[in-house]
C-alpha positions, -999 to +999 in steps of 0.1 A: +577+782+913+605+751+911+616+746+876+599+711+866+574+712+894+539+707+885+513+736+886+477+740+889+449+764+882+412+760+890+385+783+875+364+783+848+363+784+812+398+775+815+399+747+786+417+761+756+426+743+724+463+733+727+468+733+687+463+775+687+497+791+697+472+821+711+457+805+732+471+783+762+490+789+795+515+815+796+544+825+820+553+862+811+587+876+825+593+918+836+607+925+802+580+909+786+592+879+773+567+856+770+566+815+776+537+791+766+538+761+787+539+733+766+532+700+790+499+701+800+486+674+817+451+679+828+431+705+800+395+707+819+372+734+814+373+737+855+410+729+862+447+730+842+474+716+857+507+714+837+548+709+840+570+745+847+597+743+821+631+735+832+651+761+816+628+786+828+653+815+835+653+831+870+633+860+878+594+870+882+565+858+862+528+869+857+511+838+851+483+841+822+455+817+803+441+826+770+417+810+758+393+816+728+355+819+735+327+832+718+347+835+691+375+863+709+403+858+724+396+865+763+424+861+786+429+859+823+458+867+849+470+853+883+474+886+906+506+873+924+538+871+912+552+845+907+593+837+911+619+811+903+650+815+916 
């Protein structure tokens, strides 16, 4: 991943509502810490695509969507890791 660089994720259900801090894109680090993208671009129930925050630190990232539906919060996870250097 390059800090600023655009990402994408296709799918479905993927549309969450970007006023709920729960729900959303997340980038989560080793230790835990946890990062909800805030640029989103495109919100589609078939496609996200969104801005990596520049002062993401260095280091490794699962990347996860939550999203509410049918009423629970579901969420999903990418099974690479991800890296910034």
């Amino acid at each position: 991943m390059t800090r600023g660089g655009i990402g994408q994720i296709t799918g479905h259900r993927l549309k969450f509502d970007p006023e709920d801090t729960k729900q959303g894109i997340f980038l989560v680090a080793e230790d835990g810490t946890e990062t909800r993208i805030t640029m989103v671009g495109v919100n589609k129930p078939s496609q996200l695509m969104f801005s990596i925050p520049s002062s993401l630190p260095a280091g490794n990232y699962t990347l996860e969507v939550r999203v509410i539906f049918s009423s629970k919060l579901r969420s999903g996870k990418l099974t690479e890791t991800l890296s910034v250097a």
